[in-house]
Backbone as CSV, one residue per row, in Angstrom:
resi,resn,N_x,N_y,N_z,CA_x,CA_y,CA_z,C_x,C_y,C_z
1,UNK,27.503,128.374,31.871,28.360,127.258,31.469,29.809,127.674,31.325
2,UNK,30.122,128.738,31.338,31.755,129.541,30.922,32.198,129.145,32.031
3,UNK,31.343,130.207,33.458,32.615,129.686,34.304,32.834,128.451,34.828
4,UNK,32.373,127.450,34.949,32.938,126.347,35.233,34.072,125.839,34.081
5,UNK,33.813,126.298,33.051,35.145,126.116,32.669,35.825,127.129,32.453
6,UNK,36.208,128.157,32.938,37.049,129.222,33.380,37.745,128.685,35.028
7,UNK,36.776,127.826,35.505,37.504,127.531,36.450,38.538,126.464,36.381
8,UNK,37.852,125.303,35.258,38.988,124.412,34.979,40.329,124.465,34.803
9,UNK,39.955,126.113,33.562,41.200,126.620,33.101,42.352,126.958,33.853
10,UNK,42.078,127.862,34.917,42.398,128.485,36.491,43.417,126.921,37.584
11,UNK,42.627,126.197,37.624,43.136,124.692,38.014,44.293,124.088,37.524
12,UNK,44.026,124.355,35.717,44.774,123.709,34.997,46.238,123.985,34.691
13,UNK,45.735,125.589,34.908,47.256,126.503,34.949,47.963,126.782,35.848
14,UNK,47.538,126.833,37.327,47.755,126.268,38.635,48.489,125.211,39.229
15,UNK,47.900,124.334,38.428,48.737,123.116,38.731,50.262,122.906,37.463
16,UNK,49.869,123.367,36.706,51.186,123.588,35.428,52.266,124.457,36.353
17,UNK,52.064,125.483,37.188,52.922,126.727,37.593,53.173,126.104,39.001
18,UNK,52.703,125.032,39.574,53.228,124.152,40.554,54.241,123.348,40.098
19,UNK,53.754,122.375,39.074,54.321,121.466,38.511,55.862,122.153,38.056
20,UNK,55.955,123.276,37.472,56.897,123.774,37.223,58.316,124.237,38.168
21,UNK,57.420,124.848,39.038,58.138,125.184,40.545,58.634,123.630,41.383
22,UNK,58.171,122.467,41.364,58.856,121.454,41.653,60.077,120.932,40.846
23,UNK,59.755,120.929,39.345,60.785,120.861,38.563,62.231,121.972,38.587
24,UNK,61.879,122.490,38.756,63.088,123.655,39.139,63.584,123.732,40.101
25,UNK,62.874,123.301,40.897,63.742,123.169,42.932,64.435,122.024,42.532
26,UNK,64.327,120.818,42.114,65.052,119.182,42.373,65.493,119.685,41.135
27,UNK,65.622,120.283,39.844,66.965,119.921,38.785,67.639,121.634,38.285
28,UNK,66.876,122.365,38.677,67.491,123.388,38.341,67.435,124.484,37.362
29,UNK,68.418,124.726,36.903,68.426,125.571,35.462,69.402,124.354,34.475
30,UNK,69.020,124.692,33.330,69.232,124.022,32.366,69.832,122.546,32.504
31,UNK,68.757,121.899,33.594,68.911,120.407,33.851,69.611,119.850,35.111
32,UNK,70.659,120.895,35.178,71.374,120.559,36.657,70.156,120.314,37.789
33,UNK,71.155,119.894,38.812,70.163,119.338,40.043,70.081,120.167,40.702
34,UNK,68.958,120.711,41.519,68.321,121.803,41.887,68.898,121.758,43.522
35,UNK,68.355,122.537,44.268,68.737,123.067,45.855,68.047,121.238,46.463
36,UNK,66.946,120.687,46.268,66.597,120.192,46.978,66.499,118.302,46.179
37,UNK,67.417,118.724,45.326,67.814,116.879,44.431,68.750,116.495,45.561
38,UNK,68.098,114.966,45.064,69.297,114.357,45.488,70.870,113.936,45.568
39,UNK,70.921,114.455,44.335,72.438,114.983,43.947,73.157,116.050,44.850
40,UNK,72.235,117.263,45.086,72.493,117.920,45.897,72.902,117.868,47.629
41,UNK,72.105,117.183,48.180,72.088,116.635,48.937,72.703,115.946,49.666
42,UNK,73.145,114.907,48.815,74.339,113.476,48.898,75.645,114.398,48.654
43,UNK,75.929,115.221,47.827,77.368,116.220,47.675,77.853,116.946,49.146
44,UNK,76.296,117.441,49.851,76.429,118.458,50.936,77.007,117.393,52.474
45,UNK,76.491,116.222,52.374,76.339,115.174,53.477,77.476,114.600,53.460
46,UNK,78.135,114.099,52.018,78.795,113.601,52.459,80.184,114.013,52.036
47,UNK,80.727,115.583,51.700,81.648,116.524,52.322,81.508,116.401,53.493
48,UNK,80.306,116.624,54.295,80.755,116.572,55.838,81.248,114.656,56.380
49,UNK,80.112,114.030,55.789,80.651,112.854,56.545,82.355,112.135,56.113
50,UNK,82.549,113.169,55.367,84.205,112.744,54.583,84.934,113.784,55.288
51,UNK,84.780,114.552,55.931,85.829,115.637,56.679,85.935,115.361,58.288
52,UNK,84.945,114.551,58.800,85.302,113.674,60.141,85.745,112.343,59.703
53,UNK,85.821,111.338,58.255,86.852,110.584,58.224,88.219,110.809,57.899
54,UNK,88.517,112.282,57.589,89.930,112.877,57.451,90.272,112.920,58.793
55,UNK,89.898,113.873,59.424,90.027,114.455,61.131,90.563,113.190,61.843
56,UNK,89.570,111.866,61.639,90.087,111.008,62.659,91.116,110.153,62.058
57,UNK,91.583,110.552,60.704,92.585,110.202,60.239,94.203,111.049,60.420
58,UNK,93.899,112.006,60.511,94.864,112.492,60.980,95.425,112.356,62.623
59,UNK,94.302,112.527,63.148,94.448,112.204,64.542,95.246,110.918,64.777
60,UNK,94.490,109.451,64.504,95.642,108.416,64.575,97.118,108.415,63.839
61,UNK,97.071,108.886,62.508,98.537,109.175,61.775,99.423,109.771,62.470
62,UNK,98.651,110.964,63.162,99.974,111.902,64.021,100.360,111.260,65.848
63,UNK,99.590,109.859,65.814,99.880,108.947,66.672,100.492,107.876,67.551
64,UNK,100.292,106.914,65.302,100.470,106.109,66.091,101.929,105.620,65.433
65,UNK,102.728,103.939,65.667,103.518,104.077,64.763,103.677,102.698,64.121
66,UNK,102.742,102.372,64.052,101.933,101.368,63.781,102.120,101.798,61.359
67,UNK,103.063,100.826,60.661,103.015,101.036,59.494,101.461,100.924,58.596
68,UNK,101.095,99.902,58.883,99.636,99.622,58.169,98.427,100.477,58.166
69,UNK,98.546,100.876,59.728,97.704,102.355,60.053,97.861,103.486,59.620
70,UNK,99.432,103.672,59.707,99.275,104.691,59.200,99.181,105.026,57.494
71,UNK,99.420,103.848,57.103,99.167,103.819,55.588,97.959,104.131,54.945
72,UNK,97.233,103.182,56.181,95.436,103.523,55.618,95.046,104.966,56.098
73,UNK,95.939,105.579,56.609,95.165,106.811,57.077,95.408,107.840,56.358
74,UNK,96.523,107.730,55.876,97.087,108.409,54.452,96.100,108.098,53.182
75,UNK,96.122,107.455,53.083,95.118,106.842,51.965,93.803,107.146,52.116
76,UNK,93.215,107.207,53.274,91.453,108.346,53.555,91.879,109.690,53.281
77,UNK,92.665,110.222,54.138,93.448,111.557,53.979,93.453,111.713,52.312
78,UNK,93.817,111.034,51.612,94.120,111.674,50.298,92.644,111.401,49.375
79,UNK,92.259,109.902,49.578,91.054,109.896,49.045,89.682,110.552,49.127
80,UNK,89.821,110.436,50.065,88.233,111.340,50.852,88.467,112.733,50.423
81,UNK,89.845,113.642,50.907,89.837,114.816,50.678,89.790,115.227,49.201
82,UNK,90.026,114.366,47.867,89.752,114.929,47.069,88.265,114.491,46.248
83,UNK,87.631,113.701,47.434,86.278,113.449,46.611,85.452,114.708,47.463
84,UNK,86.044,114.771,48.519,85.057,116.146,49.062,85.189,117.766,48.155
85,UNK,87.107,117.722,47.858,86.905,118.488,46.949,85.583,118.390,45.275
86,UNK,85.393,117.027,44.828,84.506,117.066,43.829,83.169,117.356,44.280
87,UNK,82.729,116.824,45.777,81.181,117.933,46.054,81.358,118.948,45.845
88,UNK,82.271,120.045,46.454,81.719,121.334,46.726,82.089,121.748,45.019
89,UNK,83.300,121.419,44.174,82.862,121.871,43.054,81.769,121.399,42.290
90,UNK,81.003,120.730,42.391,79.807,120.049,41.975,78.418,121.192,42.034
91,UNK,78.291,121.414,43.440,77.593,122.536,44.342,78.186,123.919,43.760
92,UNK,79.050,124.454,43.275,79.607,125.510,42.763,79.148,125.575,41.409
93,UNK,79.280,124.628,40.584,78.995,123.938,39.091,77.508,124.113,38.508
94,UNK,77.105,124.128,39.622,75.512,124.122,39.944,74.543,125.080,40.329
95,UNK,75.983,125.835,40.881,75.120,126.889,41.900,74.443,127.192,42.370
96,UNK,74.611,126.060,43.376,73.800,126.464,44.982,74.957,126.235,45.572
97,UNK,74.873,126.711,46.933,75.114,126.809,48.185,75.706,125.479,49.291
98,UNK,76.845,125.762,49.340,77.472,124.611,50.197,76.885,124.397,51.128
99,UNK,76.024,125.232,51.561,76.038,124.742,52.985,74.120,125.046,52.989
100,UNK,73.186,124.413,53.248,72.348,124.618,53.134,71.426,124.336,55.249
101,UNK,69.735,125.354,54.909,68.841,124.545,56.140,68.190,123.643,56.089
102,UNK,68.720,122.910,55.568,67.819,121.355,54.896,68.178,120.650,56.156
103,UNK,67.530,119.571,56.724,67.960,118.679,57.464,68.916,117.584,57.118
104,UNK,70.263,116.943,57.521,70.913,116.100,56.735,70.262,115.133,56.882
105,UNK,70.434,114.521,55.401,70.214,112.967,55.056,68.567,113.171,54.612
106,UNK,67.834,114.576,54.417,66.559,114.831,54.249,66.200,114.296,52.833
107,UNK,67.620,114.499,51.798,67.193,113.977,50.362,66.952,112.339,50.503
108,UNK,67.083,111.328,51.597,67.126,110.197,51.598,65.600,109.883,51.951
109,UNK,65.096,110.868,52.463,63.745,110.538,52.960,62.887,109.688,52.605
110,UNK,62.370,108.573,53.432,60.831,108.214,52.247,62.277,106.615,51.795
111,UNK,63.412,106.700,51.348,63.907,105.645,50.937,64.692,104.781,51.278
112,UNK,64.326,104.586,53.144,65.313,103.800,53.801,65.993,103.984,54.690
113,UNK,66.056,105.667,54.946,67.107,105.643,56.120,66.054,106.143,57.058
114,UNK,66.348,105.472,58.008,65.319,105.867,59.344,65.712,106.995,60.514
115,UNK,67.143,107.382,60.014,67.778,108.922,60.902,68.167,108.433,62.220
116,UNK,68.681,106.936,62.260,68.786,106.438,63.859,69.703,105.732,63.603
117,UNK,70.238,105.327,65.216,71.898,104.472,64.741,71.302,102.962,65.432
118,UNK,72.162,102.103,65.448,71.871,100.803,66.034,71.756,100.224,67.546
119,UNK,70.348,99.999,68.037,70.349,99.669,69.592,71.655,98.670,69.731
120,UNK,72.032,97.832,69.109,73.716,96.959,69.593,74.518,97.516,69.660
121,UNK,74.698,98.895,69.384,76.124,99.605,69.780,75.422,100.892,69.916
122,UNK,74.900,101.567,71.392,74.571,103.005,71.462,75.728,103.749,71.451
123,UNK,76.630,103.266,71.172,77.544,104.169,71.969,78.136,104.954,70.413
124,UNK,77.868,104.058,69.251,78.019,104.394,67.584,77.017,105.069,67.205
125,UNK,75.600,105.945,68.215,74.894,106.800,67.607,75.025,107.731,66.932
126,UNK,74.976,108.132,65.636,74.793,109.075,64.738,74.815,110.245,65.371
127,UNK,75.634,111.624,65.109,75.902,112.310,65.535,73.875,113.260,65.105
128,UNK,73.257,113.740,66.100,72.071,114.456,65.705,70.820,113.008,65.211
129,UNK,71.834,112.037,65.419,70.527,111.094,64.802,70.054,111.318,63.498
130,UNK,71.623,111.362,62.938,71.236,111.705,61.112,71.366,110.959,60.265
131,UNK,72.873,111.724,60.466,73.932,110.683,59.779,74.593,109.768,59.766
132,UNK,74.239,108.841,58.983,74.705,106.855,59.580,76.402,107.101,59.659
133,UNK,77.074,106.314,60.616,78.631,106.036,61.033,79.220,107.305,61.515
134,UNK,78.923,108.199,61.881,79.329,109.573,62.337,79.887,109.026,63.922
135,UNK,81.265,109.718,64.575,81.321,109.289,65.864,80.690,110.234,66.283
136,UNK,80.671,110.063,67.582,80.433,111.176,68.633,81.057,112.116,68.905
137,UNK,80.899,113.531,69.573,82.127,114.355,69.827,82.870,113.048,71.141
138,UNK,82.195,112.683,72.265,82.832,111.645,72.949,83.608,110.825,72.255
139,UNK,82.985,110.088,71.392,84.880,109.306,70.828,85.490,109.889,70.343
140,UNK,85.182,110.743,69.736,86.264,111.009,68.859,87.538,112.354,70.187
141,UNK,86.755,112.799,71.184,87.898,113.184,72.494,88.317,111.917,72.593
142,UNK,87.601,110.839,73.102,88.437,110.087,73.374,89.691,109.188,73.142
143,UNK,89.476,109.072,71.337,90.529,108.801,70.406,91.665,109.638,70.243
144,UNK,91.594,111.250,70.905,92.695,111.636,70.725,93.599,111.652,72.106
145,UNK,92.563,110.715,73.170,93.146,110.657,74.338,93.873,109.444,74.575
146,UNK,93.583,108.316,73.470,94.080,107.037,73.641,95.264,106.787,72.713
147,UNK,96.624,105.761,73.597,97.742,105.880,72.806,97.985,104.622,72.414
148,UNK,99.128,103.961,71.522,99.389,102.951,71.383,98.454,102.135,70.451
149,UNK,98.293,100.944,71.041,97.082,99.663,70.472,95.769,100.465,70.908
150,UNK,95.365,100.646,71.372,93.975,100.907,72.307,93.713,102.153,71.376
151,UNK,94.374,103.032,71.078,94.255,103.796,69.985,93.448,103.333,68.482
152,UNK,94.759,102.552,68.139,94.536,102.044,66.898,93.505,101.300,67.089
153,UNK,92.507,100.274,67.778,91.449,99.578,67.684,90.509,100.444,67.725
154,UNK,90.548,101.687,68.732,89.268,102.542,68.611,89.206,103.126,67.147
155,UNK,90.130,103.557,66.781,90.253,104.153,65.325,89.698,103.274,63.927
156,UNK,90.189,101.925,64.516,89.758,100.969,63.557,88.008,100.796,63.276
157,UNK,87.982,100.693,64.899,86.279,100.290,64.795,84.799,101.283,64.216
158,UNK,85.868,102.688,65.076,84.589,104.109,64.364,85.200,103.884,62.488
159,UNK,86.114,103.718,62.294,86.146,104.295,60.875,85.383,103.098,60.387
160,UNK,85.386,101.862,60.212,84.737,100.813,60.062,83.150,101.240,60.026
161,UNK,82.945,101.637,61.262,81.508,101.954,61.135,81.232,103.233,59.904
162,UNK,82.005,104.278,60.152,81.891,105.609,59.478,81.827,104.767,57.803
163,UNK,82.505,104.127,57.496,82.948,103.626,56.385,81.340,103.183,56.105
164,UNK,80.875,102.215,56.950,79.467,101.467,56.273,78.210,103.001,56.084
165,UNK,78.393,103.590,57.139,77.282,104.889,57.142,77.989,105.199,55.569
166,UNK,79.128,105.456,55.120,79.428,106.134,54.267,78.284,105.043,52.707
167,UNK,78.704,103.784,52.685,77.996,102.961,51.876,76.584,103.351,51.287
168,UNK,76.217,103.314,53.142,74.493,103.002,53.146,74.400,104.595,52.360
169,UNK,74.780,105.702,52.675,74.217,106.694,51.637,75.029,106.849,50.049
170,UNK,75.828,106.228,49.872,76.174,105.718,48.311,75.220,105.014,47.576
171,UNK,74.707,103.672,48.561,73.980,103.104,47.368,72.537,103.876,47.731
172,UNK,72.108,104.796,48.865,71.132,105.609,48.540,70.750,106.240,47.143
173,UNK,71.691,107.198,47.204,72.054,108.171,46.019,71.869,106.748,44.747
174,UNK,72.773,106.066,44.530,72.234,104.835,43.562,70.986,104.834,42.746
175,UNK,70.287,104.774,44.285,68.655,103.898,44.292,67.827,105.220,43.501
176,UNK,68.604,106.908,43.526,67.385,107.922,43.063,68.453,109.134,42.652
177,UNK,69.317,108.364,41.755,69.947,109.256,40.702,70.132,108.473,39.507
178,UNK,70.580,109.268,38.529,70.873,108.917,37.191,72.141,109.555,36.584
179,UNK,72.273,110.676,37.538,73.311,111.490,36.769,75.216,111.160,36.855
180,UNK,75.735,110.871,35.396,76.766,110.090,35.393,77.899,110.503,36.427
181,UNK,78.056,111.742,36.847,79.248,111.862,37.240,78.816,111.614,39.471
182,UNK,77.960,111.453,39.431,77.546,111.482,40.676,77.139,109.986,41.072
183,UNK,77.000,109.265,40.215,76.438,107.396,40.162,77.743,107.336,40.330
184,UNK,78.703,107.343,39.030,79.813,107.126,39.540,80.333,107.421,40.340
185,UNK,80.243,108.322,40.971,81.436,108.494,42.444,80.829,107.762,43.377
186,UNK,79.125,107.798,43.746,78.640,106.491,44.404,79.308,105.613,44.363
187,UNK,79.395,105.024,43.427,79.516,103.578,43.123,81.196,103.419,43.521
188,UNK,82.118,104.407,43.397,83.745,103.854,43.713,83.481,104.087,45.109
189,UNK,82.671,104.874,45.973,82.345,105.124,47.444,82.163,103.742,47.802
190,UNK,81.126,103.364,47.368,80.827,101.955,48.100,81.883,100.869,47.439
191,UNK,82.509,100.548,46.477,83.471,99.643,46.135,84.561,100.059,46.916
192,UNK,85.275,101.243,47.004,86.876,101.815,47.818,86.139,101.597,49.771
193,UNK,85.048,101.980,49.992,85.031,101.782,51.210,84.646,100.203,51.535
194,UNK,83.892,99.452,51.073,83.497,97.924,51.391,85.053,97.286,51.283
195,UNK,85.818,97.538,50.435,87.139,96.957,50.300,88.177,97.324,51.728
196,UNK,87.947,98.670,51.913,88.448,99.197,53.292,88.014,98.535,54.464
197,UNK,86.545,98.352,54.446,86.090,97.816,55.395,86.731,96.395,55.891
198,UNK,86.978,95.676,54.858,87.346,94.417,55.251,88.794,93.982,55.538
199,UNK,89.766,95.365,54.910,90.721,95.251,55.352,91.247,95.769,56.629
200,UNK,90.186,96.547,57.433,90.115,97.225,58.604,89.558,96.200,59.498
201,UNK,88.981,95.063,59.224,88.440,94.216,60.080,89.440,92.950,60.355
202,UNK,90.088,92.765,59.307,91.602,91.947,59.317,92.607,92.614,60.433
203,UNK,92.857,93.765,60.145,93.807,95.022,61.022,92.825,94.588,62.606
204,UNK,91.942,94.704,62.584,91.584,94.309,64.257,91.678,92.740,64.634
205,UNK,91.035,91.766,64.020,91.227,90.503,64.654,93.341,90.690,64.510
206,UNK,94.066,91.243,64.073,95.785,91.116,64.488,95.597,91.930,65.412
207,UNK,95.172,92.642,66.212,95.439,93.328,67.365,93.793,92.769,68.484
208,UNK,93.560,91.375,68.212,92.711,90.715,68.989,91.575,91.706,69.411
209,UNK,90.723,92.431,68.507,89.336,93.109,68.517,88.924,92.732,67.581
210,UNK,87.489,93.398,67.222,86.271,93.084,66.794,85.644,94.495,66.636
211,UNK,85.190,94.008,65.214,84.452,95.528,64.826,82.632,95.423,65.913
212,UNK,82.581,97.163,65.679,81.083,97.012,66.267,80.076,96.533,65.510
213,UNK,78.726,95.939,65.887,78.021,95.485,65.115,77.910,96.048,63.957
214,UNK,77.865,95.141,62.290,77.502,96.569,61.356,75.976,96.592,61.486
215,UNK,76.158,98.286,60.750,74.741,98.608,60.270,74.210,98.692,58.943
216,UNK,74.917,97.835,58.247,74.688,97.432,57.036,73.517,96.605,56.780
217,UNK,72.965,96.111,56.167,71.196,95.346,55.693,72.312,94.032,55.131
């Protein structure tokens, strides 16, 4: 009669020293968010998806001469670059690793994002089929090949898109965090970019275009 419950015991402590080892990968040491939270995750993704909306911000700024454009491009330029600065000190804060082999957008898993871009605009596919609003290396050569108006509409339309990819993983993070300083920056992500968005869609119907389909729900 012992060992069957010697074996329970064995099970019981087994699964405690599992249970434990999950808790420590997703939050960490003393509560922080671990290598594989979603906090983590959303910090690593979207430093990168905020350093190709700088890039193609600079690119049109040093372009075009267009006032409104270049205003808004100044204004990603400054915004984006210092929320990317708050990931990586976040990831430092935390200590892990900027740069991880996780697959991007892997902390989203399971809650919505399907890792694909929209059959109405192939040409706005996700760079790797990851990350939502990412251009292509193709547009984005091609944006630094185009001058004038034709410029500024291509610029308008990827950042537009980049802008909603940027959303859809804000209110991700939303949907499976709690932690204050990271909800909040969600949350001004999707309020500063939805506000962008619509003033970037005004900026094209005055230069007679049209954003690409969104991929917004």
């Amino acid at each position: 009669m012992e060992k069957p419950a010697k074996n329970s015991l064995l099970i019981a402590c087994a699964v405690l020293v599992l249970a434990g080892a999950v808790i420590f990968l997703v939050w960490g040491r003393s509560g922080t968010p671990g290598d594989a939270s979603a906090e983590a995750g959303f910090a690593r993704d979207m430093a990168t998806h905020h350093a190709q909306a700088v890039d193609m911000s600079f690119t049109i700024r040093d372009k075009t001469q267009s006032k409104d454009v270049r205003n808004l491009a100044y204004d990603i330029i400054t915004t984006q670059s210092n929320q990317r600065g708050m990931f990586q000190g976040w990831l430092q804060q935390w200590e892990l690793d900027q740069a991880t082999d996780r697959r991007p957008m892997a902390w989203m898993a399971g809650h919505g994002h399907s890792g694909s871009g929209t059959s109405a605009a192939p040409a706005a596919v996700p760079v790797g089929g990851a990350m939502p609003g990412m251009a292509s290396p193709d547009q984005l050569t091609k944006l630094k090949e185009l001058q004038g108006t034709a410029a500024e509409v291509l610029f308008l339309q990827l950042m537009i898109r980049h802008h909603e990819g940027g959303v859809q993983m804000a209110e991700g993070l939303l949907k499976l965090s709690t932690r204050d300083e990271v909800v909040s920056m969600a949350q001004k992500i999707v309020n500063g970019q939805t506000g962008e968005i619509k003033l970037m869609t005004e900026m094209l119907k005055q230069r007679g275009a049209q954003p690409y389909p969104t991929i917004l729900k």
